[in-house]
TORKOL-4160 file (C-alpha; in steps of 0.2 Angstrom, whole numbers, padded with zeros to 4 digits, m for minus):
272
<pt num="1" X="0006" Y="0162" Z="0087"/>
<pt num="2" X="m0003" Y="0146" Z="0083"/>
<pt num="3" X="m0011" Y="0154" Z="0067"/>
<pt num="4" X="0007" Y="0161" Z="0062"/>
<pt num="5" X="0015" Y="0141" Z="0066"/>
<pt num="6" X="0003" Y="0134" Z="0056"/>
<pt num="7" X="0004" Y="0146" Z="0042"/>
<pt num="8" X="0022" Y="0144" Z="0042"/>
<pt num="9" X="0018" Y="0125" Z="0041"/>
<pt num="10" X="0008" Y="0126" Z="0025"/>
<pt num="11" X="0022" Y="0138" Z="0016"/>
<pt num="12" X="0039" Y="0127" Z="0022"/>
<pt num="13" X="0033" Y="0113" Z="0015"/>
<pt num="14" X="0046" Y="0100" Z="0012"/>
<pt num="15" X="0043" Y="0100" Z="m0008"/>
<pt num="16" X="0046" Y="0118" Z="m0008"/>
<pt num="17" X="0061" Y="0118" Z="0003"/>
<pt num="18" X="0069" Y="0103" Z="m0007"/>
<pt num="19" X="0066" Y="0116" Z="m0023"/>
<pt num="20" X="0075" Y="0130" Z="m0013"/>
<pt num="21" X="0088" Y="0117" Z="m0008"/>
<pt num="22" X="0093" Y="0114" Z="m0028"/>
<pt num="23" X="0090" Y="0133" Z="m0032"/>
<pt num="24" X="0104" Y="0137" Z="m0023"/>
<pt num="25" X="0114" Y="0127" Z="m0027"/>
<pt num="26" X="0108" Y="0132" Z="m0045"/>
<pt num="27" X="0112" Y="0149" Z="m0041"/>
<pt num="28" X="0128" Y="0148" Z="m0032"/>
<pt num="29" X="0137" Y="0138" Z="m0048"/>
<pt num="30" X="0130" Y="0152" Z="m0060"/>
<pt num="31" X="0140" Y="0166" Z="m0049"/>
<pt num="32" X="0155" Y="0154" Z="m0046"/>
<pt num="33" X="0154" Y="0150" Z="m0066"/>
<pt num="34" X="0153" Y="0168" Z="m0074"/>
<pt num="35" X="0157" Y="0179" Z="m0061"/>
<pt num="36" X="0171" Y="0172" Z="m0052"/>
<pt num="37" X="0177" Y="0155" Z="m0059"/>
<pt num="38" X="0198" Y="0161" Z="m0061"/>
<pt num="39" X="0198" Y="0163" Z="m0043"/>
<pt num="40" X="0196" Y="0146" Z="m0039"/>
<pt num="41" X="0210" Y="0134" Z="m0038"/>
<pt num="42" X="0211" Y="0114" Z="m0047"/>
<pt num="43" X="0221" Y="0103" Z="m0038"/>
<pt num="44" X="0215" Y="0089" Z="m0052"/>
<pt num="45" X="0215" Y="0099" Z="m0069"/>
<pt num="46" X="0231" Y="0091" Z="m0076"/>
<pt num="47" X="0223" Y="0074" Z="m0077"/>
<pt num="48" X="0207" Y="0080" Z="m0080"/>
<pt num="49" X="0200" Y="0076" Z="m0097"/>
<pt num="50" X="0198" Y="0094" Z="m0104"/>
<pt num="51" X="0216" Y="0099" Z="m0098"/>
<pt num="52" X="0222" Y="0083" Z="m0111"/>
<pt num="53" X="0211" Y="0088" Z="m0124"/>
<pt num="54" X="0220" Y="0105" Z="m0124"/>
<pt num="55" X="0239" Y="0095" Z="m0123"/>
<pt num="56" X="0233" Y="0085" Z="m0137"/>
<pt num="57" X="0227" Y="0099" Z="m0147"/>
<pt num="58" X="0241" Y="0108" Z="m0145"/>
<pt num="59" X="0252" Y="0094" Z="m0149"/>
<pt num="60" X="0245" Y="0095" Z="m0166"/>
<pt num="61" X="0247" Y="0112" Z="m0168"/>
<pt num="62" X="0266" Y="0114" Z="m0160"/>
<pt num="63" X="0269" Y="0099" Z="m0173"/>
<pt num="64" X="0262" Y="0109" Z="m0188"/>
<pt num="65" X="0272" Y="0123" Z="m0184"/>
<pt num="66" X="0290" Y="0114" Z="m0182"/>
<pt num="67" X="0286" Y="0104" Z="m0195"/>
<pt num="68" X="0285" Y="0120" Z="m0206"/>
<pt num="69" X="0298" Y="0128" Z="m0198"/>
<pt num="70" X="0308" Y="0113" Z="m0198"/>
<pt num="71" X="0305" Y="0109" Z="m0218"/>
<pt num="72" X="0314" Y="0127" Z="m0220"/>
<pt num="73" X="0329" Y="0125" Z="m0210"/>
<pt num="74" X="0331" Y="0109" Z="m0220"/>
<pt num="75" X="0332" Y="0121" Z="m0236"/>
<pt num="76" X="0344" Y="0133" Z="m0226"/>
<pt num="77" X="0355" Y="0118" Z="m0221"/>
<pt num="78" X="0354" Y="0110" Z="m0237"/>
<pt num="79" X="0372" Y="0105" Z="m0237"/>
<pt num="80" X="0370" Y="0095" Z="m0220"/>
<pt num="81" X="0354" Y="0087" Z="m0223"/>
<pt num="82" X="0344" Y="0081" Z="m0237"/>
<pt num="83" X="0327" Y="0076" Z="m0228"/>
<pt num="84" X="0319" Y="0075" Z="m0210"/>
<pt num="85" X="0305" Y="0074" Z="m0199"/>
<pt num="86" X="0298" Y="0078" Z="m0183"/>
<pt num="87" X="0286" Y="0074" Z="m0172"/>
<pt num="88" X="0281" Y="0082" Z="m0154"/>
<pt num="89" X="0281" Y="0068" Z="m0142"/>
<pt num="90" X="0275" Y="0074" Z="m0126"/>
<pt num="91" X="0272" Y="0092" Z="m0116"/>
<pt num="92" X="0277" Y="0096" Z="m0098"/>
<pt num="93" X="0275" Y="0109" Z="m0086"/>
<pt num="94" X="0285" Y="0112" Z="m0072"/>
<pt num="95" X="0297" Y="0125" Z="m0069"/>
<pt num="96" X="0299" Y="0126" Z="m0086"/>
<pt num="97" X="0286" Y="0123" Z="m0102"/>
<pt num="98" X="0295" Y="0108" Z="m0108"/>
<pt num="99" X="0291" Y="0101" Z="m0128"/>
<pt num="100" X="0298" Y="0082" Z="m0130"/>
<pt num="101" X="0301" Y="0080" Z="m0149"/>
<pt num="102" X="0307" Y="0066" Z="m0160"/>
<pt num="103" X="0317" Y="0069" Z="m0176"/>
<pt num="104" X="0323" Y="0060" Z="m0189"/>
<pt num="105" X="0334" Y="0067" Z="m0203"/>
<pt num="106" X="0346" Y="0061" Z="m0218"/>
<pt num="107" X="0361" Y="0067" Z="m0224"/>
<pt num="108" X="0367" Y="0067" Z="m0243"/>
<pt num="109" X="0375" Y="0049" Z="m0240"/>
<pt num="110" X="0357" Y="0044" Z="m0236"/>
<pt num="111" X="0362" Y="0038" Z="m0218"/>
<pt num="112" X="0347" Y="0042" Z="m0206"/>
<pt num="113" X="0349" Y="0050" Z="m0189"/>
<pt num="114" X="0337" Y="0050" Z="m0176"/>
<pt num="115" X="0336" Y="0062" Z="m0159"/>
<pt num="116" X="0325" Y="0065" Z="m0144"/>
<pt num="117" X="0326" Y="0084" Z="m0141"/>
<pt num="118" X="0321" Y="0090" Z="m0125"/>
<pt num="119" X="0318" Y="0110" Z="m0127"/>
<pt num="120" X="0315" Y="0119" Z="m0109"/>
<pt num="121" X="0305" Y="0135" Z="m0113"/>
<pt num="122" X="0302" Y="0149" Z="m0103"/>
<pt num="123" X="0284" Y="0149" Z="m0094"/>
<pt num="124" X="0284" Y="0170" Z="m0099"/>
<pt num="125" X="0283" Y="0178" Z="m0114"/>
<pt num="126" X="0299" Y="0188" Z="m0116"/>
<pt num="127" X="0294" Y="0207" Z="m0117"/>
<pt num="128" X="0315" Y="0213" Z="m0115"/>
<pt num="129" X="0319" Y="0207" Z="m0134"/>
<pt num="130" X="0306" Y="0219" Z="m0144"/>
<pt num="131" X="0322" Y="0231" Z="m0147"/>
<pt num="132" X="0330" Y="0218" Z="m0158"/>
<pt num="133" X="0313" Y="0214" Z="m0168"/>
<pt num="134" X="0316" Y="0225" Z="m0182"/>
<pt num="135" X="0334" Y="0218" Z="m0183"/>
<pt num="136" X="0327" Y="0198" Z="m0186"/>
<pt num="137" X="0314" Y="0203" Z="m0197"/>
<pt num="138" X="0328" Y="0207" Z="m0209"/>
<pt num="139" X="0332" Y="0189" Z="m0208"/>
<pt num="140" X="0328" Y="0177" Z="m0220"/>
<pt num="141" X="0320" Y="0166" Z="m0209"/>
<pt num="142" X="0311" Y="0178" Z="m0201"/>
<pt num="143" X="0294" Y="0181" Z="m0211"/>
<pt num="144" X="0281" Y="0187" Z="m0197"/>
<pt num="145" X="0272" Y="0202" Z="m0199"/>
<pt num="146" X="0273" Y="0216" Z="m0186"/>
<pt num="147" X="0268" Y="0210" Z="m0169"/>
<pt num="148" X="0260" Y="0193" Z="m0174"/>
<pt num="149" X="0273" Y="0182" Z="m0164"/>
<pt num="150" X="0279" Y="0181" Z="m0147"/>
<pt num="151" X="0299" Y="0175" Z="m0141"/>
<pt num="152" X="0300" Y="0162" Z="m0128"/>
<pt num="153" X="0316" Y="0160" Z="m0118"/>
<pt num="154" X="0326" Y="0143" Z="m0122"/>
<pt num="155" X="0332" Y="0140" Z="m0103"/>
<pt num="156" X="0340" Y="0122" Z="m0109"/>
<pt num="157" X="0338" Y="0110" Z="m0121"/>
<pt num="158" X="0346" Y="0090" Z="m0121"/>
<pt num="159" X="0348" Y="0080" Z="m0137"/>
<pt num="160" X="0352" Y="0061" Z="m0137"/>
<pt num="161" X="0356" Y="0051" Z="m0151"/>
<pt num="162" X="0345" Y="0033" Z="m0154"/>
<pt num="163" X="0351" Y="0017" Z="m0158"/>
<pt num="164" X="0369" Y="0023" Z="m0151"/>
<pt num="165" X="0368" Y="0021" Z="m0130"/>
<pt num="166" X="0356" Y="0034" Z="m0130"/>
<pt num="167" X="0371" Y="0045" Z="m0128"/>
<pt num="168" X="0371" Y="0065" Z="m0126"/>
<pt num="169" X="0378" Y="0074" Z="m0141"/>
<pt num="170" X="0386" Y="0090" Z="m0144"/>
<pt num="171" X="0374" Y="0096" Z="m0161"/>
<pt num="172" X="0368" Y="0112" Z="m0164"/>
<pt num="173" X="0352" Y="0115" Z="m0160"/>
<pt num="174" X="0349" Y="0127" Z="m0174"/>
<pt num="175" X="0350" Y="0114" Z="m0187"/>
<pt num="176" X="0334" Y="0107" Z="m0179"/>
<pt num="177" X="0322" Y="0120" Z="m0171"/>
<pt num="178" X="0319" Y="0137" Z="m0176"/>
<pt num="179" X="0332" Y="0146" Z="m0165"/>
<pt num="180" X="0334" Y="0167" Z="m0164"/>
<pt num="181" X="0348" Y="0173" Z="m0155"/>
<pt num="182" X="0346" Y="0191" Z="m0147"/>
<pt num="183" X="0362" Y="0191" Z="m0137"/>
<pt num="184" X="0379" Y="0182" Z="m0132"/>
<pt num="185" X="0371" Y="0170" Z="m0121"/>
<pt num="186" X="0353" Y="0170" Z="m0123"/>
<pt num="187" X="0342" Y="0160" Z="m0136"/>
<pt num="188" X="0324" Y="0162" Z="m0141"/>
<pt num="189" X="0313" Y="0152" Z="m0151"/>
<pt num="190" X="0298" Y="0162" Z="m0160"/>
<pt num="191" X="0280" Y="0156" Z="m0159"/>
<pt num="192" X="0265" Y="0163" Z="m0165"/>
<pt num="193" X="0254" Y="0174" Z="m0156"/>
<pt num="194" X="0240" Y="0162" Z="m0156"/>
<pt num="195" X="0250" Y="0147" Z="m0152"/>
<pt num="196" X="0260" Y="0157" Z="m0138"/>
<pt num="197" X="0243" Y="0160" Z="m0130"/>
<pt num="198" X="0238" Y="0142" Z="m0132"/>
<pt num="199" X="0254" Y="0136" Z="m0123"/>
<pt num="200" X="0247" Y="0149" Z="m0110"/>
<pt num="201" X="0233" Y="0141" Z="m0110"/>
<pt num="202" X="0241" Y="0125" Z="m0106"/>
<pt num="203" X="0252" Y="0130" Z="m0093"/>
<pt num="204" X="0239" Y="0139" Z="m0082"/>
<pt num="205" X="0228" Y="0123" Z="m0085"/>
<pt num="206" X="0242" Y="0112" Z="m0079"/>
<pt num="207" X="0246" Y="0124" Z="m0064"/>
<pt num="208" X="0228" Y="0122" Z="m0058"/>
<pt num="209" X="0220" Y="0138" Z="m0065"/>
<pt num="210" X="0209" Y="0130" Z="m0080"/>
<pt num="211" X="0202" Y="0147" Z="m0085"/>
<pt num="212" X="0200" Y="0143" Z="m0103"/>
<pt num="213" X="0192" Y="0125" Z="m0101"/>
<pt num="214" X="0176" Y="0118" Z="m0107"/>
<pt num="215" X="0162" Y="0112" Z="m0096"/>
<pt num="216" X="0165" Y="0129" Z="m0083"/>
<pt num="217" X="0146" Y="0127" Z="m0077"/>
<pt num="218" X="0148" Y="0106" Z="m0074"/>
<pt num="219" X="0163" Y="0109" Z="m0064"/>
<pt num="220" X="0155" Y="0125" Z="m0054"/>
<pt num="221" X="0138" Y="0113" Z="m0053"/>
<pt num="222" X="0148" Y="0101" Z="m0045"/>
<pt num="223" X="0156" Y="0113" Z="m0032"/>
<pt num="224" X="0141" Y="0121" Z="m0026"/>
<pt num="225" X="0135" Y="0103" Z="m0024"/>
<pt num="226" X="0147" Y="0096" Z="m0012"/>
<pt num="227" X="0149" Y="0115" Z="m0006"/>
<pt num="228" X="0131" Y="0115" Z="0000"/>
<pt num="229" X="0131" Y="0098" Z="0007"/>
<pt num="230" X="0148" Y="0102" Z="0018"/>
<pt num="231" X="0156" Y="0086" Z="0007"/>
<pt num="232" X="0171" Y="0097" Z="0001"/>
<pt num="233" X="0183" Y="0086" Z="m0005"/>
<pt num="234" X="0197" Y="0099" Z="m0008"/>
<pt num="235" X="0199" Y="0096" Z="m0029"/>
<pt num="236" X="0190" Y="0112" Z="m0031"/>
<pt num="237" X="0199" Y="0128" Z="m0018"/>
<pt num="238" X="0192" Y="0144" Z="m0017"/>
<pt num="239" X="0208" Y="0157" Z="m0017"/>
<pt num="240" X="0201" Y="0174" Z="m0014"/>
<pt num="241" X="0191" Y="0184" Z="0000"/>
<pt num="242" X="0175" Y="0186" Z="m0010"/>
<pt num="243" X="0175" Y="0168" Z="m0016"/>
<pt num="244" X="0179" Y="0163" Z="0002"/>
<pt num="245" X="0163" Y="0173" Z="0006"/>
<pt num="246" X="0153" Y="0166" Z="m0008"/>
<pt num="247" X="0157" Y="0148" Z="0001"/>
<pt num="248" X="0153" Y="0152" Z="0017"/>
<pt num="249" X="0137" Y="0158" Z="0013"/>
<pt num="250" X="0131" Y="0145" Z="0004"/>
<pt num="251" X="0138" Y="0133" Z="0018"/>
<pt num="252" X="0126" Y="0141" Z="0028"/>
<pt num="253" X="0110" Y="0143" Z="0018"/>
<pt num="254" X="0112" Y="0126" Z="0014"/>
<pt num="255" X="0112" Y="0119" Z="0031"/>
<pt num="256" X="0099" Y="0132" Z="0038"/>
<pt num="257" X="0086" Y="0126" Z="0022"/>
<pt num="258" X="0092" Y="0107" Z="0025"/>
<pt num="259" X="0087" Y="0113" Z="0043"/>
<pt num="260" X="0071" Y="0117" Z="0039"/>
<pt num="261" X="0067" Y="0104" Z="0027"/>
<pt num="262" X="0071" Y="0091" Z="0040"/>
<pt num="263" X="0059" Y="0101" Z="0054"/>
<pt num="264" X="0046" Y="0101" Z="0040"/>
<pt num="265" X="0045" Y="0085" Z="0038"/>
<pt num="266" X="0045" Y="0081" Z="0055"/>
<pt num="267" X="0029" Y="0092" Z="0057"/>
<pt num="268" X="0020" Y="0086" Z="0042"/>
<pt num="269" X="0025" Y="0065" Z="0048"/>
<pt num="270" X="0017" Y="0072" Z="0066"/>
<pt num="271" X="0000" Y="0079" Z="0058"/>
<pt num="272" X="m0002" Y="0063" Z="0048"/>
């Protein structure tokens, strides 16, 4: 029994169980990272620094677009207005995917207007409109190939006038966004596939559910860290069974090596 204590000794030695220690901890955040990382829920990501690199990189891009979009309904509308701009302000999610935006246009008497639109977006994809697909391609303003664009429900949209009391204003909408109607009540506005999926994106991020972020390993590093050491400070919550599971277990390695390190060093202090 001695002989087996002491050879226990020699193996557990406090160096090798601080390498164990960290090589769990190493291990756990590359199963969390690559294996299981969507089933984990972030209470910070809408203010965390990759969640507003994504908002201001699609900022860029939804400007792009409306700005193209916008430059052609200015051709079609040609008798309103003579020149515009846009720019997207701000992004939102809540019940809604909300896209702030800032116009400026000018009609033929060269008098400028300028409005804040508010435009209040479905957070879905709308699947029910794919009947009336081949109808709007026969618009003019419709020039998308087959299946390269998605329709987003408009569930409300506010426009204010500037420099007049900020007052609400009764103008039609499709003078300023591009705007497909597919029934008597009900307005669309089309995005691109690629941009939909990036306003998808942006929405799980906000929502806690940063599955497309940068930096996946850091965060999982992170976890596992103050997992192991029983910190948990809640920012990062596990939200299935086998993720639960994962936890737990690493709770418990942690404190049963931590454990040994600590009775380690106790014998190593007691032979010296």
């Amino acid at each position: 029994m001695k002989l087996l204590s002491n050879s226990l000794i020699k193996l557990l030695q406090p160096s090798f169980l601080l390498v164990l220690y960290i090589f769990t901890i190493s291990i756990f955040a590359v199963y969390y990272t690559y294996f299981c990382f969507h089933e984990f829920y972030f209470s910070t990501s809408n203010i965390d620094k990759e969640n507003q690199n994504v908002k201001k990189i699609l900022k860029i891009r939804l400007q792009e677009y409306f700005k193209k979009d916008f430059n052609d309904l200015l051709k079609l509308n040609g008798s309103l207005w003579s020149s515009g701009e846009v720019v997207v302000d701000d992004l939102k999610v809540g019940d809604y995917f909300e896209i702030h935006l800032k116009f400026k246009v000018a009609n033929k008497s060269i008098k400028n207007y300028h409005f804040n639109f508010t435009i209040k977006l479905s957070a879905e994809v709308e699947e029910s409109i794919e009947y009336k697909m081949n109808e709007l391609r026969t618009t003019r303003r419709l020039n998308y190939p087959k299946d390269s664009f998605y329709l987003r429900r408009i569930e409300d949209y506010e426009i204010k006038r500037l420099f007049s009391g900020d007052e609400k204003v009764d103008f039609p909408i499709t003078q300023l966004v591009p705007v497909r109607f597919w029934g008597a009540n009900d307005k669309g506005i089309m995005l691109p596939m690629q941009l939909s999926d990036e306003i998808d994106y942006f929405i799980a991020g906000s929502k806690g559910f940063a599955d497309n972020i940068e930096g996946k390993f850091a965060k999982m590093l992170y976890f596992s860290t103050v997992t192991i050491t029983t910190t948990g400070y809640g920012d990062i919550v596990p939200i299935s069974n086998r993720t639960r599971a994962a936890v737990g277990i690493e709770v418990f390695l942690g404190s049963l090596i931590f454990g040994m390190f600590l009775w380690s060093l106790t014998q190593k202090i007691k032979r010296e």
